[in-house]
N, C-alpha and C positions, 0 to 999 in steps of 0.2 A: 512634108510632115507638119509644118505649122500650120495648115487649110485642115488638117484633119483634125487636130487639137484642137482648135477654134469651134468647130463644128459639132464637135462633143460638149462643149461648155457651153453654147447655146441651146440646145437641147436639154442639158440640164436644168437650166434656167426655163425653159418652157414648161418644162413636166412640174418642179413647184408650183408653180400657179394655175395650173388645171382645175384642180378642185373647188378651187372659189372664185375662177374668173377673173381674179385681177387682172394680169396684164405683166408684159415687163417695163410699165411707166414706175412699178413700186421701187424697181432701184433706183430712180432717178426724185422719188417725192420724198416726203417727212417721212414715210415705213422704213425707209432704211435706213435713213440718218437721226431716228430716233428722235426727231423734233418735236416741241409739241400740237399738237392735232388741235385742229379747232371744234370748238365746243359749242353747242346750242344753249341756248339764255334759258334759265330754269332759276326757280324762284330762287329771291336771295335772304328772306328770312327777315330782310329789314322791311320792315310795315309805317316807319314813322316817316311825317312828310316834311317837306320845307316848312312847312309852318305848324306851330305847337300845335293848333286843333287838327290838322290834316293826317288822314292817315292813308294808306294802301291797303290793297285784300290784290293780292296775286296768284296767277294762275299757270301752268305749264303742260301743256299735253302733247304727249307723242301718237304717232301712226305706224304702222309698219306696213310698207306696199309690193308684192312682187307687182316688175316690170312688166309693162305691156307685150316690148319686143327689146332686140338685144342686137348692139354694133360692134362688130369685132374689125378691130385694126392693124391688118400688118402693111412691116416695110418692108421694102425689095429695093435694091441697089445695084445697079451694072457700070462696070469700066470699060471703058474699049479707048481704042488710038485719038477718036474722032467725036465731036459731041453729038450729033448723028445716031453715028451709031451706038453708041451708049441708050441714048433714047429707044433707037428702036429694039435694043435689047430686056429694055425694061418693059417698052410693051408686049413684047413677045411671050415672056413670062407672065406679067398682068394677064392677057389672054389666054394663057395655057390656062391659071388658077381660075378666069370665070367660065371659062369651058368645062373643070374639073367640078364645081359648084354645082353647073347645070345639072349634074347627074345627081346630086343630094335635092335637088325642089327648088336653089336660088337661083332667081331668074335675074335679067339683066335689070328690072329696076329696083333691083336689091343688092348693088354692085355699083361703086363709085371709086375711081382711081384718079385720085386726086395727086398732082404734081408738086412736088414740095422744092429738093433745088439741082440745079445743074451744076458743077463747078469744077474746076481746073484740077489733077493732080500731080504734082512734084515728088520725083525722086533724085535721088544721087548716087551719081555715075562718079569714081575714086579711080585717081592716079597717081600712085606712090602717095604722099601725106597732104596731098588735095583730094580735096572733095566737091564738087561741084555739085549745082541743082539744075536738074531740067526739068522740063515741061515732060512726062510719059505717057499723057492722056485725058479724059473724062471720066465723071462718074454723076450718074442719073441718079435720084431718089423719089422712090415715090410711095405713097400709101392705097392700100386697099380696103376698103370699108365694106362690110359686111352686113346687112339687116337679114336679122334671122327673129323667128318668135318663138320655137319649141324650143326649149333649154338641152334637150339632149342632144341635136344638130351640132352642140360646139366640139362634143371631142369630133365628129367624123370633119368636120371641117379645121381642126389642126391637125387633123391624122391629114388631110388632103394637104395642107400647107405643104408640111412637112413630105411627102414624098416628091413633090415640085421643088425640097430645098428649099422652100422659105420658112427660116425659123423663127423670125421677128414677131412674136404679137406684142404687139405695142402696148394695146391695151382693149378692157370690154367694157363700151356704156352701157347701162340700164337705162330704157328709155321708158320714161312715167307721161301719159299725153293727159288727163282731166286733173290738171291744176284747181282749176275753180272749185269742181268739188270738193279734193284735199283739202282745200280751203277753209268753205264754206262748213266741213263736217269738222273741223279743227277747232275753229272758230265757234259755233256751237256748243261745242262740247267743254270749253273755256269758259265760256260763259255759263253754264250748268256749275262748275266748279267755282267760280267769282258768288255765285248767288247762295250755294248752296253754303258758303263759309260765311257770307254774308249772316245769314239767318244763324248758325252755329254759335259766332260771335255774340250776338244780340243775347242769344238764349242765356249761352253759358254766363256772357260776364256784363249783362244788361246795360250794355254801351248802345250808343245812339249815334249810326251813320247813316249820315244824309250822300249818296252818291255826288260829285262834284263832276266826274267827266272820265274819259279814258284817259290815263298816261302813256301809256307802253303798249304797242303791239308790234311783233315783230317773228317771223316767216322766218323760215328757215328748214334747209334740206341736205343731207349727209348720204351720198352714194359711197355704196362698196369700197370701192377704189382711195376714199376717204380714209377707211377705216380698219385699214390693216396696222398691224404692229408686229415689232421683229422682235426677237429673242435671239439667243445662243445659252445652249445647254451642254456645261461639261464641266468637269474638275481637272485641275492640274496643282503640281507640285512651284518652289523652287528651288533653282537651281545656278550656280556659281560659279564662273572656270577663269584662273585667275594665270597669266601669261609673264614670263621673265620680266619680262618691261613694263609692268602695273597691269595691262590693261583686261578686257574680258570681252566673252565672245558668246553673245545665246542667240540658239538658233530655235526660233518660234513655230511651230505648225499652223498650216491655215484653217481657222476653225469658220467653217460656212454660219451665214443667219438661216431662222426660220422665221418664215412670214403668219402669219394666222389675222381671221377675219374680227375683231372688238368690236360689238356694234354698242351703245351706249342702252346703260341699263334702267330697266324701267321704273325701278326705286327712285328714279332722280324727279321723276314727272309724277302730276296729281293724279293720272289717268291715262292711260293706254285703248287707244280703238282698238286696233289690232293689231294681236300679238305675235314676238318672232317667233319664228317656225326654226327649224335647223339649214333652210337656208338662208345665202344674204340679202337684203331687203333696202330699200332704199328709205329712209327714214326722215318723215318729215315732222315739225317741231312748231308751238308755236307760243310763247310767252303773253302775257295779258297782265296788265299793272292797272289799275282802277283805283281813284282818288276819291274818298270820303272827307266829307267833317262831320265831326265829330260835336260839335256842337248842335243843341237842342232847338228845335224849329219853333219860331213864333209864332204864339197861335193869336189866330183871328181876332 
């Protein structure tokens, strides 16, 4: 009875995070525990520099990228008497699930079954008000990595996990491969914004900045997986039950979290390349700080 109740509550846990890919890493990150999430550097409104003549002119621009391609990660775990065989049970399954893959287009160098750990497990065996521990066995763990590139391949391949019994997804990377361009097109377009406030500045309030150098430049990238936040939605009353002898007794119902995708909004940046769509996007960031004085150039 507790194999089949187990196996219900993973499964629930899988079907939440379908629709956005997360992963079941989000119960174990900051989405669950509500911690706070890290943040990309966006302008801080302070312009004045270490020294009275010095000023700043700051910049912030964001991107928004679908992935190139996509890694799905499950776990799969077997016990047996012998460490042996534990192994070879874990690959027997590993091999069923990239045999079952074959049939969706993933071919074996899209398939990585990486070894994570082997180790001993203890149970207890009772005799009248002892309890002893023994040795009962092994248990193999290992993961399966998945490269796939169409996005709609991911449910047929947890619907595939899933009738093999493995309900573990770990989790789904977005894999982003031309850095440099992100970069380079980030960078650029920061620089448009540094100049263009430049000139603004001057106009509006006939200040006189001489560029001195860069201060700040600093990269930065925010996946999915980053950017989930949890909630709980419900009302309730209270309630008070008060026992001969002082004391009291409430019994609480389990209220589940919901997870949902927050990707950071584009009001915070001078500039947005490109814009998020309704799905989630892998967001990269890039701050620019530029040092003026403000004092008047000597002339010749």
């Amino acid at each position: 009875m507790k194999r089949v109740l187990l196996l219900i509550v993973l499964c629930s846990c899988v079907n939440v995070v379908f629709a956005q890919e997360g992963g079941n890493r989000i119960y174990g990150n900051r989405g669950y525990y509500n911690q706070q999430r890290r943040q990309p550097l966006t302008n801080t409104g302070n312009l004045f520099g270490q020294i009275g003549s010095v000023y700043a002119i700051e910049a912030s621009v964001l991107t928004n990228l679908k992935p190139d391609a996509f890694v799905a990660v499950f776990g799969i775990n077997e016990e047996a008497l012998g460490a042996a065989a534990s192994n070879q049970k874990v690959n027997a399954r590993a091999s069923e699930f990239a045999k079952a893959l074959g049939t969706l287009g993933v071919g074996n160098d899209d398939i990585f079954v990486d070894f994570i750990t082997q180790n001993r497990v203890y149970d207890y065996s009772v005799e009248g008000t002892r309890a002893t521990e023994n040795l009962s066995g092994f248990e193999t763990k290992k993961t399966i990595a998945i490269r796939y590139k169409r996005r709609e391949l991911f449910d047929r391949i947890v619907t595939t996990a899933a009738n093999l019994q493995i309900f573990d997804l770990i989790k789904v990377d977005y894999i982003v491969s031309d850095f440099d361009t992100v970069r380079r097109r980030l960078f650029e377009e920061a620089v448009k914004v540094v100049k263009a406030k430049e000139q603004s500045y001057i106009k509006s309030f006939g200040v006189t900045l001489n560029p001195l150098g860069l201060a700040s430049e600093k990269y930065d990238a925010f996946y999915p997986a980053e950017t989930y936040e949890r909630y709980q939605a419900f009302e309730t009353g209270d309630a008070y039950t008060y026992t001969p002898t002082g004391g009291s007794t409430r019994v609480v119902k389990r209220k589940s979290f919901t997870f949902f995708y927050e990707p950071f909004e584009a009001s915070r940046f001078d500039a947005v390349l490109e814009p998020l769509g309704i799905e989630p996007a892998v967001q990269f960031s890039l701050y620019l700080r530029v040092q003026y004085d403000s004092t008047k150039k000597k002339e010749n």
